[in-house]
N, C-alpha and C positions, 0 to 999 in steps of 0.2 A: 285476711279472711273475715267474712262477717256470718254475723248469727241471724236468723229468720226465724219466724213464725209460722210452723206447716202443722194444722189442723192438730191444736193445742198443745206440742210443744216447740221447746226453741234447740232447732241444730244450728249446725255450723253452716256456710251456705253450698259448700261439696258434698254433704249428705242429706240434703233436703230433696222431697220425693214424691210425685202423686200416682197412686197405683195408674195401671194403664187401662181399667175400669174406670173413671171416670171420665163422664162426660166432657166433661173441659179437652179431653184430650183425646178422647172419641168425635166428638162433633164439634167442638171449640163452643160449648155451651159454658158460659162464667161472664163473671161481670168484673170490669176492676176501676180502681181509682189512681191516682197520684198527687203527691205534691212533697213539695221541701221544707228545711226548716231554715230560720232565722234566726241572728243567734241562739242557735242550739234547740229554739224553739216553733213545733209544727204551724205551718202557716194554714190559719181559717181550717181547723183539723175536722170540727165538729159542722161545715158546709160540706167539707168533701165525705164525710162519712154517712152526712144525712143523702148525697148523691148517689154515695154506692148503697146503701140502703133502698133508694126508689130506681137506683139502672136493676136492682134484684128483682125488683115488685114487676117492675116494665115488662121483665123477661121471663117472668112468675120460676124465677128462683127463690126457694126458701132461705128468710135469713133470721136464724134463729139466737142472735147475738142481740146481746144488749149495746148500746155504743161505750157507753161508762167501759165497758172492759175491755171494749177495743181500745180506748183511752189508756187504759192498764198495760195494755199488753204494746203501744207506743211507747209509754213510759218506758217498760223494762230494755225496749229492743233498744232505744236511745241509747242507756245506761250501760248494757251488755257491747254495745258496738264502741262508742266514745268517738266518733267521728267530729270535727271541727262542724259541718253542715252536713245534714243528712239529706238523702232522696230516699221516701216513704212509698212503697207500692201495696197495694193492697187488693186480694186477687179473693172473689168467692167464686167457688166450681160448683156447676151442677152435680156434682157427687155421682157413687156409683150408676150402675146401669146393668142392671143382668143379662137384659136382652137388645144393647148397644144401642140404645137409642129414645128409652122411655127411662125419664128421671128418678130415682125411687125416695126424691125427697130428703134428702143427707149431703147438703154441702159442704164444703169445706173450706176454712176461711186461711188463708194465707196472708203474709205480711212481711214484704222484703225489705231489707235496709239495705245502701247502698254510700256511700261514699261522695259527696256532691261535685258532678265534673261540670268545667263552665264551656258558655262558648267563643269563639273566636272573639278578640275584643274591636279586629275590625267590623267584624259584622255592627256593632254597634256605634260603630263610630261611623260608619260609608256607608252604610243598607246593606240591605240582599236583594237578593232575586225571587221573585215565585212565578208558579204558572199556572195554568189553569187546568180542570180535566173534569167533563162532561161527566158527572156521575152524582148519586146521593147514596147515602147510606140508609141502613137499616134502625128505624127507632133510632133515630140521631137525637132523642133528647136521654138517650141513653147510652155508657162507658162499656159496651159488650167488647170481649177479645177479638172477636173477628177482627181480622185486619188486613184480608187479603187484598184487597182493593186498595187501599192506603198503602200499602206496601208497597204493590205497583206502581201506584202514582208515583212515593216516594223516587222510585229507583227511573220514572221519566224526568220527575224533577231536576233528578241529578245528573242524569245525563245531559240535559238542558242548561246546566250550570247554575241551576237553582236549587234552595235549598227547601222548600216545600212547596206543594202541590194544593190551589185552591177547588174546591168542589162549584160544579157549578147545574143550577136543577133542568129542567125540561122548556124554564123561564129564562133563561139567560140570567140567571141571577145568580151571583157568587154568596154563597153562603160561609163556610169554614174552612180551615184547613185542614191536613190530615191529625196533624195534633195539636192545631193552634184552631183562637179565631183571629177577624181580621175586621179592622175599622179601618176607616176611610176620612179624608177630610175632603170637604167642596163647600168655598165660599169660608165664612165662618162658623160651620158646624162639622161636627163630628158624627160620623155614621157609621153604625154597624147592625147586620142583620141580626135578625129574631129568631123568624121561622125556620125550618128545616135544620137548625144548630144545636150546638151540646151545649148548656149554660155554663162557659166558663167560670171556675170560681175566680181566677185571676180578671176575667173581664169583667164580673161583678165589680171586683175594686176599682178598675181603671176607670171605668164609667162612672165610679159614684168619688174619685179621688180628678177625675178631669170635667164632672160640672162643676167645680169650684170655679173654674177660669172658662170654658166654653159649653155652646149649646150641646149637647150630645143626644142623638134620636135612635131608636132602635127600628129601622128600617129596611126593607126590602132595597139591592147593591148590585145592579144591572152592570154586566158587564160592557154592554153599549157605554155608560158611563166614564168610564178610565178615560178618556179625554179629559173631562171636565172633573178629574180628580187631582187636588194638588201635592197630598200626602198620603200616606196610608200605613200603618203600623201593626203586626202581629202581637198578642197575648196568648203565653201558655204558662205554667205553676216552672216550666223547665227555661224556657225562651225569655220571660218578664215582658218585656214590653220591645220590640224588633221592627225598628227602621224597614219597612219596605221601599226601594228608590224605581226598581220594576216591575212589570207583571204583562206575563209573555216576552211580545216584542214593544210593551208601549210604556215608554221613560214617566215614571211618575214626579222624580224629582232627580236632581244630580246628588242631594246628598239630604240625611235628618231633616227635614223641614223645622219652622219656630214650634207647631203646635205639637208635633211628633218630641220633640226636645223637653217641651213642657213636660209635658204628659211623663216622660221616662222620668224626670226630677222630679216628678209628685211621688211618682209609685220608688224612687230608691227613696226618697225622704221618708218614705209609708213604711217600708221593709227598714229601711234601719234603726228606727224605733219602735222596730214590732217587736 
């Protein structure tokens, strides 16, 4: 059983609870964040908090928290839980609503701990699969809960025998996935989009831990292009760094490519000495 953070104090997490007046739960108005720790300790805590800080501002929910004591209140939830690796969630609701649907300015700051689950170790060894799906999201430079669309895609993905679903805009341009993003390799450079994305905190690091050894551009990812792509590899705070080998019906590689290999041994080199 683990303990949580629900609008200043800590239960256990079978009696955590948000009235059925707030909007999070009325209109899925909230913003949230995520990420893991390393030994024992949160990864880039104060990037992802200054995130959910500005997905708040994005979505003009009030956040009336200092970070220092979100820091605090990390600390304890750590200490109260004692998990080997934790997974950190971090959720602010548009708070009440009297008349179900206008804000009255009283969020609520939520903070889950979780138990850290991994994933298949062949995925990382053989690739995956993803696929594509015609949509963009809403202020995508923003962590809001809506997720119905992702969700969907999810559950085509998977039918599909894939294990996430890439967004693609009005351009034929692939931008992110439903909780990842996604880099590409063509030629000697490393590509991945810009626009219409959530800035990864993990893709921060891969970008600035893989121009050590390659070019890397942050550019617009035509899906016309998948021919002339030789690798390609997903980033999320849950995923790390994730062999992609297809996308749809078009074989990107039979297995990890060199520069997809690299790249994974920088960022486990990075995380084990975080």
């Amino acid at each position: 059983m683990a303990t949580y953070y629900v609008d200043g104090k800590y239960v256990k997490d079978s009696e955590a609870a948000l009235p059925l007046s707030d909007m999070a739960i009325l209109r899925g108005y909230a913003v949230f964040d995520f990420l893991r720790t390393y030994n024992g300790r949160p990864f880039h805590l104060e990037e992802h908090l200054l995130r959910l800080q500005n997905s708040a501002a994005l979505l003009q929910i009030n956040f009336p928290w200092n970070l220092q004591d979100i820091n605090k209140i990390v600390d304890e939830l750590l200490q109260k839980n004692g998990f080997s690796e934790t997974n950190l969630r971090f959720i602010v609701t548009g708070g009440d609503s009297s008349d179900s649907i206008t804000p009255e300015n009283k969020p609520r700051l939520i903070v889950m701990a979780s138990s850290l689950k991994s994933y298949p170790a062949e995925w990382y060894r053989n690739g995956v699969k993803v696929i594509t799906t015609q949509l963009t999201r809403f202020r995508p430079d923003s962590k809001s809960t809506n997720y119905i669309k992702a969700i969907l895609a999810l559950k085509n993905a998977s039918a599909d025998g894939a294990i996430d679903s890439i967004y693609v805009n009005e351009n034929n341009e692939m931008l992110e996935g439903t909780t990842t993003n996604i880099f590409a390799v063509k030629g000697d450079t490393i590509i991945t989009p810009d626009d219409g994305v959530l800035p990864g905190i993990t893709r921060e690091v891969v970008i600035n831990l893989a121009s050590r050894d390659f070019k890397v551009e942050k550019a617009p990812l035509s899906r016309d292009e998948l021919p002339l792509i030789s690798e390609a590899f997903l980033t999320s705070s849950n995923k790390e760094v994730l062999p992609i080998i297809q996308i749809d019906d078009q074989k990107i590689s039979p297995g990890p490519g060199r520069v997809t290999r690299r790249v994974m041994d920088l960022f486990r080199e990075y995380t084990t000495s975080w």
